[in-house]
C-alpha positions in Angstrom: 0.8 2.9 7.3 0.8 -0.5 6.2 1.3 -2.0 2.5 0.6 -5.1 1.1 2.2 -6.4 -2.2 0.9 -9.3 -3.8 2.3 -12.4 -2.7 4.1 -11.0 0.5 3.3 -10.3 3.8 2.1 -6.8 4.9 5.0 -4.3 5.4 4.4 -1.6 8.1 6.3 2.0 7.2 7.0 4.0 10.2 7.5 8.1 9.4 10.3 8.8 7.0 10.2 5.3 5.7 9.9 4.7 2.0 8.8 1.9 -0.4 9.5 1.3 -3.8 7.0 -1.2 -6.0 8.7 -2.4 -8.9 5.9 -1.8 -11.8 3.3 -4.1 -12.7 3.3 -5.4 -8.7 -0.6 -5.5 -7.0 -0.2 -3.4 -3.3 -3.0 -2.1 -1.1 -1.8 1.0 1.0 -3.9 1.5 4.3 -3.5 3.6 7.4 -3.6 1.4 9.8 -2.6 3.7 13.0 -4.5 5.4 15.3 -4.3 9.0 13.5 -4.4 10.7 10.4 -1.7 10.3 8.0 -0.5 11.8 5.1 1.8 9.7 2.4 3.2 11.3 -1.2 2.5 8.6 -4.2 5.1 9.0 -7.2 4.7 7.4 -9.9 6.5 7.3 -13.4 4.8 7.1 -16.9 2.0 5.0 -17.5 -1.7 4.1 -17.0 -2.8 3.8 -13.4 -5.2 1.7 -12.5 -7.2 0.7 -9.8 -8.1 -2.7 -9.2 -9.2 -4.0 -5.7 -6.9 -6.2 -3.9 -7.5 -8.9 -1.4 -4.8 -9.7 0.7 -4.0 -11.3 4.4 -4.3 -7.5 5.7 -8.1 -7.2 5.0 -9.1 -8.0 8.2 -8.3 -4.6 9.4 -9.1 -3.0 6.0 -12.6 -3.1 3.6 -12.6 -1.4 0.6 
C-alpha cells in the first residue's frame, strides 16, 4: 500500500506497518501491489471529508 501526503514523497507500508497523519494533512491511500489488501482507517472526532488529491503517485493511480 502506498500513501501520499501532501507535500512529501509517496511512502510505501509493508504488512504490519502503520502511519499516523497529523490532522488537517491531504493523503491519497492506494494499493499499489499486486493483490488484494485490506487496511483499518481510525480516525478521531471530526468531519471527514473527501477531497481528490493529485500527487507525484498518480501515475499508477486515477481516481
Amino acid at each position: 500500500m502506498s500513501v501520499t501526503l501532501e507535500s512529501s514523497p509517496c511512502k510505501t507500508l509493508s504488512q504490519g506497518e502503520r502511519l499516523l497523519i497529523p490532522p488537517g494533512v491531504p493523503h491519497q491511500v492506494a494499493n499499489t501491489g499486486g493483490v488484494p489488501s485490506r487496511y483499518l482507517v481510525v480516525q478521531g472526532v471530526g468531519v471527514f471529508d473527501f477531497i481528490r488529491l493529485t500527487g507525484e503517485c498518480d501515475a499508477w493511480y486515477k481516481f
